[in-house]
C-alpha positions in Angstrom: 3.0 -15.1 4.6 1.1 -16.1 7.4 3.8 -14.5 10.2 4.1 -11.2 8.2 0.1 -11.2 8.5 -0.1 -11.6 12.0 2.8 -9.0 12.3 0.7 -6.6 10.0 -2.0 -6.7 12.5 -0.5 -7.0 15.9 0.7 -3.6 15.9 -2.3 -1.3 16.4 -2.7 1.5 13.2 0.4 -0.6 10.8 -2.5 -1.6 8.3 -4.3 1.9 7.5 -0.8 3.3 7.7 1.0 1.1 5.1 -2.2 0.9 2.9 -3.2 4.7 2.7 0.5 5.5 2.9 0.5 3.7 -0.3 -2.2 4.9 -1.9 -1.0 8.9 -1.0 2.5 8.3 -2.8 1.3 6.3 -5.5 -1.6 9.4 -5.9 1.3 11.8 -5.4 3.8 10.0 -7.8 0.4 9.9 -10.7 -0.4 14.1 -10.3 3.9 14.7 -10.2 3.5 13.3 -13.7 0.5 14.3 -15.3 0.4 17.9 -13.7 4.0 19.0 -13.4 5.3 16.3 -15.9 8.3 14.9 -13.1 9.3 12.2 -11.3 8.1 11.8 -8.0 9.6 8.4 -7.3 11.8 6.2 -9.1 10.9 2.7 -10.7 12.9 1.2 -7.7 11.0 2.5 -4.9 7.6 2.5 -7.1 7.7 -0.9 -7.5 7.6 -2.2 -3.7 5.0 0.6 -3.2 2.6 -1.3 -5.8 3.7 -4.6 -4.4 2.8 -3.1 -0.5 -0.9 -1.8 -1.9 -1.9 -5.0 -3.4 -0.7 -7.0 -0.5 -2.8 -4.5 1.7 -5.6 -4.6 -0.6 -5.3 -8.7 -0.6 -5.5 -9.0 3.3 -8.4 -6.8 3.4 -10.5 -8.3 1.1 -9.4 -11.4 3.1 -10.3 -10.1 6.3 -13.7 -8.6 5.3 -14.6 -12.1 3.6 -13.7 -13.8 6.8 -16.3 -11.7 9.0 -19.3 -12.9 6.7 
């Protein structure tokens, strides 16, 4: 956990990117279904999307904890 962190944040915009990319499809995937009543993505690429937000989520709540 620990070396994928430091990966996460050694490369300069990978964070915002992976955590707002998130957020967009998982946004994207929840209006597909409510508005136009379709699919957007599929449980099998849904699934690591949710996993990738809360990760991102966990590490900045981490991070920000850390600075106070």
């Amino acid at each position: 956990m620990e070396k994928l962190e430091k990966f996460i944040y050694s490369v300069k915009y990978l964070a915002p990117i992976l955590y707002f990319g998130s957020v967009g499809l998982i946004g994207y995937d929840i209006y597909c279904n409510v508005i136009n009543e379709t699919e957007f993505l599929n449980l099998y690429t849904e699934t690591p999307l949710i996993i990738i937000f809360f990760l991102m989520t966990y590490l900045g709540v981490k991070k920000y904890q850390k600075k106070e």
